[in-house]
C-alpha positions in Angstrom: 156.1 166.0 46.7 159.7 164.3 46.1 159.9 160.9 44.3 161.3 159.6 47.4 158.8 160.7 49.7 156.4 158.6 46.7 158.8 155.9 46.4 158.0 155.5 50.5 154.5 155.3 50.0 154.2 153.0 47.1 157.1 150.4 48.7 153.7 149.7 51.2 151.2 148.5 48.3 152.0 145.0 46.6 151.8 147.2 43.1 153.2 145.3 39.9 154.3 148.3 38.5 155.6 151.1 40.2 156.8 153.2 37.6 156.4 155.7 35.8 155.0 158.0 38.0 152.6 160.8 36.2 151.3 163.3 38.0 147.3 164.5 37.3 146.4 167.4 39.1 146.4 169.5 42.2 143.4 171.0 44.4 143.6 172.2 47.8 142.7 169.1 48.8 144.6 166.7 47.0 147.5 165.7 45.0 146.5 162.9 42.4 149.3 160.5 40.3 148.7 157.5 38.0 150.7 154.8 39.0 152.2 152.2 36.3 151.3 151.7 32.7 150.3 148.5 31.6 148.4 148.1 35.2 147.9 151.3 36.1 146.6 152.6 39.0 145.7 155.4 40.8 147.7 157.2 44.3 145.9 160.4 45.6 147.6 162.2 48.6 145.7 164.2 51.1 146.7 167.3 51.9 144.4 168.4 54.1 141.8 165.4 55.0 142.1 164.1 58.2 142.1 160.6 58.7 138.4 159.7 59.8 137.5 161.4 56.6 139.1 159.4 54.4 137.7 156.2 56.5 134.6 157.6 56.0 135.1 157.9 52.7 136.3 154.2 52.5 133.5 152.8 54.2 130.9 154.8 51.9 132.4 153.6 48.8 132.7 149.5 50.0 128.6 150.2 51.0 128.4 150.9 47.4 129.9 148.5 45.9 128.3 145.8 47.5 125.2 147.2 47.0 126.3 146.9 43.5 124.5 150.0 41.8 127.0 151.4 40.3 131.0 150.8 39.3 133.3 152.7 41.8 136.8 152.3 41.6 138.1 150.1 43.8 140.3 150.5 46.8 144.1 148.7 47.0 144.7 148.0 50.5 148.9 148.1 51.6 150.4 145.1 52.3 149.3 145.5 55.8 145.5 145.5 54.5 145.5 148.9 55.5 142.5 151.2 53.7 145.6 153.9 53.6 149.0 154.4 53.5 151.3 156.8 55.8 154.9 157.9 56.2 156.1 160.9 58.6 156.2 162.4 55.3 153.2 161.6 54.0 150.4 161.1 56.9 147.6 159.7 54.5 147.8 158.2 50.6 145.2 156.1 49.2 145.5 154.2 46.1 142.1 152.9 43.9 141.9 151.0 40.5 142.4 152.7 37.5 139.2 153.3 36.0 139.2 153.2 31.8 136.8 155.8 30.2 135.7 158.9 28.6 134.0 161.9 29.8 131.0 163.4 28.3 132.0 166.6 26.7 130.0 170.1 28.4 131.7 173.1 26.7 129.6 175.7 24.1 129.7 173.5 21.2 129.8 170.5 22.6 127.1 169.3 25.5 126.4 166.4 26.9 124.3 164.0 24.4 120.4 163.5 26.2 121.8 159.8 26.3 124.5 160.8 28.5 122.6 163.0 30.7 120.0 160.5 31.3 122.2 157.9 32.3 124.2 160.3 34.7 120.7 161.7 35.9 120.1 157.1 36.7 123.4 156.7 38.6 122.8 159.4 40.7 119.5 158.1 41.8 120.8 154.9 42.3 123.5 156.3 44.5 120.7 158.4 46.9 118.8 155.2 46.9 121.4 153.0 48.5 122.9 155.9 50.3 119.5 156.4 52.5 120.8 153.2 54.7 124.5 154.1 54.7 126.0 155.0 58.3 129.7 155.2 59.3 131.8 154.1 61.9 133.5 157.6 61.0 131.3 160.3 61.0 132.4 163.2 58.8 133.3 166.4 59.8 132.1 167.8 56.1 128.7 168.7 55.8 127.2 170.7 53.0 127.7 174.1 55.0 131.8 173.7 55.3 132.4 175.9 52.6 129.8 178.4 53.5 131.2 178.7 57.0 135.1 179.1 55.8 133.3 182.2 54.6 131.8 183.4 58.0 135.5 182.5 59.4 137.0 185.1 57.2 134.1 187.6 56.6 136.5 190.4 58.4 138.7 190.0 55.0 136.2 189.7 52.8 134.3 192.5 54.1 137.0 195.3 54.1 139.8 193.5 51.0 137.2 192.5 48.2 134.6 194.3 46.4 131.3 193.2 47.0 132.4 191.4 49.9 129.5 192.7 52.1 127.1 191.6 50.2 128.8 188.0 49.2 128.9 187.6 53.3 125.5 188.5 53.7 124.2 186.5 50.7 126.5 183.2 52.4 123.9 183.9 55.6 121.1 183.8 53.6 121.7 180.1 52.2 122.7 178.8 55.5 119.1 180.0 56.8 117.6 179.0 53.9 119.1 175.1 54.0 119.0 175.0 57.5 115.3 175.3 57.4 114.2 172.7 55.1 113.5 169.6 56.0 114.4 167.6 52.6 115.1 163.5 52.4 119.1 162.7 53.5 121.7 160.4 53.3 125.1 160.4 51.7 125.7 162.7 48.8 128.5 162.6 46.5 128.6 166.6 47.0 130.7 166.5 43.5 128.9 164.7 40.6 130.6 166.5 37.8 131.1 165.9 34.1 134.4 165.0 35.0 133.6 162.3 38.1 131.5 160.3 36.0 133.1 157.9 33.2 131.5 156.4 29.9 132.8 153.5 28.1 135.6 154.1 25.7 133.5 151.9 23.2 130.3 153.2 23.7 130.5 156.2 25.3 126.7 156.9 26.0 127.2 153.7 28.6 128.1 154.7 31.7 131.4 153.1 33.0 132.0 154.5 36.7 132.0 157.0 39.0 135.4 158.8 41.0 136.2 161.4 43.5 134.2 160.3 46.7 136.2 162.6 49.4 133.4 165.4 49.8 130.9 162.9 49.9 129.2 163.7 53.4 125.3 163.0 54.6 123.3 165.8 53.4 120.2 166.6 51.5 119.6 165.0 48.2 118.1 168.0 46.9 121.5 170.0 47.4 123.9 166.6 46.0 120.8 166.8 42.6 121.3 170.6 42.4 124.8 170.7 42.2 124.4 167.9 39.3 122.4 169.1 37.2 123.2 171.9 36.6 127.3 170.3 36.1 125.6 168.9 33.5 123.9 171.4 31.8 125.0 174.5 32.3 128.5 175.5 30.6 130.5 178.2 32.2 130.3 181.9 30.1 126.3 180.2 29.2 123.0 182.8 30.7 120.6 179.7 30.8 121.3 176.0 31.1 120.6 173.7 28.1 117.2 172.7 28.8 117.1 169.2 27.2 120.3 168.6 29.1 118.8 169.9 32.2 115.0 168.3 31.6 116.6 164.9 30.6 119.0 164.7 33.4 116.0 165.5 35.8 113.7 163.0 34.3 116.3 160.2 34.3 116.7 160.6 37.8 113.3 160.7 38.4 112.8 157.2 36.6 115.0 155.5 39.6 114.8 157.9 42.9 112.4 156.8 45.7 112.6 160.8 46.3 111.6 162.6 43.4 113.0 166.3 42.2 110.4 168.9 41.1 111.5 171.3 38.8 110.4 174.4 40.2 111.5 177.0 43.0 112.9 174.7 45.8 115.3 173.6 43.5 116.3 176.8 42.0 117.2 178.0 45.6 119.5 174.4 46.0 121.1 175.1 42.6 122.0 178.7 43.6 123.0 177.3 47.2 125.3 174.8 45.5 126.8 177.7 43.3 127.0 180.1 45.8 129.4 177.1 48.2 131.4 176.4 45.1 132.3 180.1 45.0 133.4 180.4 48.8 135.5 177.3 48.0 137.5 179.4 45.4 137.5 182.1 47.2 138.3 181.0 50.6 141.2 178.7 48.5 142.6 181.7 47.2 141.7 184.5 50.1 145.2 185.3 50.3 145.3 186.7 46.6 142.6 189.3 46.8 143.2 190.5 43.5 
């Protein structure tokens, strides 16, 4: 991405500060700068999300908000009052407020405090109860089998260019069977409620300050959008079991504020290794063209 080709975008906001630019990261899906300094904010460029998507993803977020359970970032409109922006080069930009916080820490040494994992384990719940009612003018595409299925797309290269690859494409069957036939409470999921999309307050950082990243929110199960967080939360990568007071106090915050409750127990097992299993055909699939 040229700083011209950003300049473009950000002459359509009314920003105070358009400079400096600092790029944040890259994903398949996105590319993500920080706009500004002393009024920062925040300019994320699809790469790959169409357009009713991202209004989807727009419309879920303002349902929020009012509803007022949690702090999301807020959306700039353009000068237009436009959800997005769009060039020829650049077909769709969004820019949010720039949300101040820390992240609860999840590596070997360092896990998330019960605090923190209780109060993540609330604003999730508070986020499926509000999100029972939600409906869109732009239905999404994503659902939670989108990564799954870029796996059946490609099972011919999987099958005959990477070890195991049978087995991965049979085991990617199985959990599309299996979630296809239960019949657990919906509505929209976040479909991403990591360590790192939920923000604490710099001065007290067992307060929760926010949550970011909304663009594979979708309506799915709650089960599979609670599965995927938990164990974020409590299991660290290279670890054989999760941390169980991480995992039991996460669980039980959520419990204290879901209308739907989560049982500790088989069902959920199966969602967390459904969950797993899709995060691993998202790499996978992402980098299909690197067997090695």
């Amino acid at each position: 991405m040229t700083e011209n080709q950003i300049e473009k975008i950000l002459d359509l906001y009314n920003f105070s500060e358009k400079t400096p630019v600092v790029f944040i990261r890259e994903s398949s899906d996105n590319i993500v700068y920080s706009i500004g300094d002393k009024n920062k904010h925040i300019l994320r460029i699809s790469k790959r999300l169409p357009l009713n998507g991202v209004q989807f993803e727009f419309e879920a977020t303002e349902h929020f908000s009012k509803a007022g359970v949690v702090t999301l970032p807020q959306w700039i409109k353009t000068k237009d009052g436009n959800f997005y922006a769009s060039t020829p080069e650049i077909p769709t930009a969004v820019a949010f407020e720039f949300l101040e916080g820390v992240h609860a820490e999840r590596t070997k040494e360092n896990m998330p405090t019960v605090v923190q994992a209780e109060e993540a384990g609330k604003a999730l719940a508070m986020l499926h109860n509000a999100g029972e009612n939600f409906s869109s003018d732009s239905p999404r595409s994503r659902t939670i089998f989108s990564e799954l299925e870029r796996v059946i797309t490609h099972k011919d290269i999987f099958i005959s260019q990477f070890e195991g690859g049978k087995e991965f494409v049979s085991e990617v069957r199985e959990a599309i069977v299996f979630a296809k036939g239960h019949s657990e409470p919906k509505g929209f999921i976040h479909n991403d409620y990591r360590v790192g999309n939920v923000f604490f307050q710099k001065e007290n950082p067992e307060k929760l300050k926010g949550i970011i990243d909304f663009d594979w929110g979708c309506i799915g199960p709650l089960s599979k959008d609670f599965a995927l967080g938990v164990v974020e939360w409590s299991f660290v990568s290279g670890a054989s079991m999760p941390d169980e007071k991480v995992f039991d106090t996460f669980l039980n915050g959520y419990n204290l504020v879901a209308t739907h409750k989560q049982i500790k127990g088989n069902d959920l097992y199966r969602w967390i290794w459904f969950s797993g299993l899709s995060d691993t055909a998202t790499w996978l699939c992402d980098n299909i063209n690197t067997p090695d």
